[in-house]
N, C-alpha and C positions, 0 to 999 in steps of 0.2 A: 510340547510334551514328548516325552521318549518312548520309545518304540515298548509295547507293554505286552509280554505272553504269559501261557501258560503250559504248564507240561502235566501230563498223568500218564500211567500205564499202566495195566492190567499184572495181577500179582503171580506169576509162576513157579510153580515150586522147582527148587533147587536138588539137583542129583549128589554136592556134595560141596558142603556148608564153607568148610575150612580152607579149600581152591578159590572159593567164589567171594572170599573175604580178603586172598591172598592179593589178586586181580583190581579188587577195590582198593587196595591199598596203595597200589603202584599209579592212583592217577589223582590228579590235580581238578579240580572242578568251577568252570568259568559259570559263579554268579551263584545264584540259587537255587537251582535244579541238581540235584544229586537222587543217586542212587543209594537203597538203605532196603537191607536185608532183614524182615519181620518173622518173628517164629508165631505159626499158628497152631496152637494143640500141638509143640513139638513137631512141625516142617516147616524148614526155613522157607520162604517164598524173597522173593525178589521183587521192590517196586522201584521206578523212577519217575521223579514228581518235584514240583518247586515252580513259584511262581519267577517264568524267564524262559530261555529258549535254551536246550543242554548241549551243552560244549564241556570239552576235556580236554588236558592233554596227558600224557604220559610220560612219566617221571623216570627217571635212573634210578635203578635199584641201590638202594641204601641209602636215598634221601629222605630229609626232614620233608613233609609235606609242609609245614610252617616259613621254612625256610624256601624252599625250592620257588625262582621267578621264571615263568613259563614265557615262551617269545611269544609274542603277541601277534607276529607279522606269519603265524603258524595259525590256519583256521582253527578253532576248535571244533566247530563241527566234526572235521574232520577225526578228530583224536575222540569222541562217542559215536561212531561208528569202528573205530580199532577196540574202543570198551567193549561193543553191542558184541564183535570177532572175538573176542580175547575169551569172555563168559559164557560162548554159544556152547561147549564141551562141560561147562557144569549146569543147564539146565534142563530139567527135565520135562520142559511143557512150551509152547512158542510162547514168545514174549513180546508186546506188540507197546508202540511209546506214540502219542500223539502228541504233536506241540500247533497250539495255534496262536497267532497274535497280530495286532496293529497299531501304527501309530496316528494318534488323534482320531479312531473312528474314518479313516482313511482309507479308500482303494488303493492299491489293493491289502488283503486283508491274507494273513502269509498260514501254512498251515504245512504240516507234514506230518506224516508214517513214518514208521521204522520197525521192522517186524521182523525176528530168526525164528529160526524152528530149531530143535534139537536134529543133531546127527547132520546137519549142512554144513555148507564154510561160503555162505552169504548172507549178507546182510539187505532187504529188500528197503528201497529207499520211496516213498512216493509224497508228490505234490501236487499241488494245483498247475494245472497247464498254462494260464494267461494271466496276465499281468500280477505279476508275480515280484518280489524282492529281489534284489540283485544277489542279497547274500543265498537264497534258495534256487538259483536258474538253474542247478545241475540235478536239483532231486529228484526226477524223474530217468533215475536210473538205478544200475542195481548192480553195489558194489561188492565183487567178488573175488575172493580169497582162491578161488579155484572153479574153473568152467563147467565142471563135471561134480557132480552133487553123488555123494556114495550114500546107497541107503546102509542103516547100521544091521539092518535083518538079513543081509545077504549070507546065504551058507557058502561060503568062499570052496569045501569041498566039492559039493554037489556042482556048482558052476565049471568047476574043474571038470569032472567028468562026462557035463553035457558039452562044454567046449569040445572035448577028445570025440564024442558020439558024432556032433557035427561035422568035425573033420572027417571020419571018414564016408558023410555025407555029400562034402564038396565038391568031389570030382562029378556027381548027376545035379546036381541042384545048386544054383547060382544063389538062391536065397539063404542056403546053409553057409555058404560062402559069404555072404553078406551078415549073417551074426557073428561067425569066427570074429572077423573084424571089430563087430561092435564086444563084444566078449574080452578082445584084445584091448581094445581103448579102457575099457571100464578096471584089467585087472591094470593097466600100466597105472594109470588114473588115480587109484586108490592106492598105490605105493607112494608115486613121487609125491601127489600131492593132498592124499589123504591121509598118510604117515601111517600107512597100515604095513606092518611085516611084511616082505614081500614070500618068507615061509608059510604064510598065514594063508595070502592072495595065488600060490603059486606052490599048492601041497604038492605036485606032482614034479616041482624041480623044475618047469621049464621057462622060468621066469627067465629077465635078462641081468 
């Protein structure tokens, strides 16, 4: 008998319908597990579900989905965790996928998480610790798009001028010297790799 799952996820409502249909449309989907966007009283929400374990991969733009043959020797796991990254900017509520499954009523018995939040650029990855499938031995990690997680509420002004306030607290107090720093990392942070203006991060001009 073949290996037999299942996938469900929790329904999150969509910040904006027409990106997050764009995103779907760019991937190819291994088996029967797909992802399908439901309008509730007029809010799109987002589900992913199909009896199977959800792989993907992603397609070149301006191919036929009908047409397009995906390499196979390309995990697809891999390619719905670049789906889970790609969508995380159109929703507006965390969105959490479980897949559980086995073959023959067999130990071991294979199971994962997958979970974003809005306003991050990681994708939380989790499984069972021991004995486990060969194709899930790396879930137990947490694949990210960027080290440094930017909240979206940050007032990029205000930060600005408590950084300046700091500074000229640093020459008495080593600790005010110790947030300059963390202050620094978080606006570099939020330019390269959170694609925020660095006008935006840096009103006061002293960006690099």
């Amino acid at each position: 008998m073949d290996f037999v799952a299942t996938t469900a996820s929790n329904s999150p409502k969509l910040r904006d319908l027409e990106a997050a249909r764009k995103v779907l449309a760019h991937y190819k989907w291994d088996g029967a597990v797909k992802p399908d966007i439901e309008l509730d009283h007029g809010q799109a929400r987002l589900a992913v579900y199909g009896f199977g374990w959800p792989g993907a991969w992603r397609m070149p733009d301006g191919l036929d989905p009908e047409k397009y043959k995906p390499d196979r020797d390309v995990d697809s796991e891999d390619g719905f965790a670049d789906f889970l990254k790609e969508m995380l900017p159109y929703l507006a509520e965390p969105l959490t996928v479980h897949a559980v499954g086995t073959e023959n009523c067999r130990f071991p018995i294979s199971a994962c998480e997958w979970h974003v939040r809005p306003c991050t650029t990681e994708v939380e990855v989790n499984g069972f610790h021991y004995g486990r499938r060969k194709a899930t031995l790396q879930l137990d990690r947490v694949i990210r798009a960027s080290m440094l997680v930017i909240p979206c509420t940050i007032d990029w002004s205000l930060l600005a001028r408590q950084k300046q306030w700091l500074i000229t607290q640093a020459s008495v107090s080593e600790e005010a010297a110790g947030l300059i720093n963390l202050l620094d990392v978080i606006q570099d942070e939020a330019v390269k790799r959170g694609g925020i203006s660095a006008g935006i991060v840096f009103p006061d001009g002293t960006g690099n």
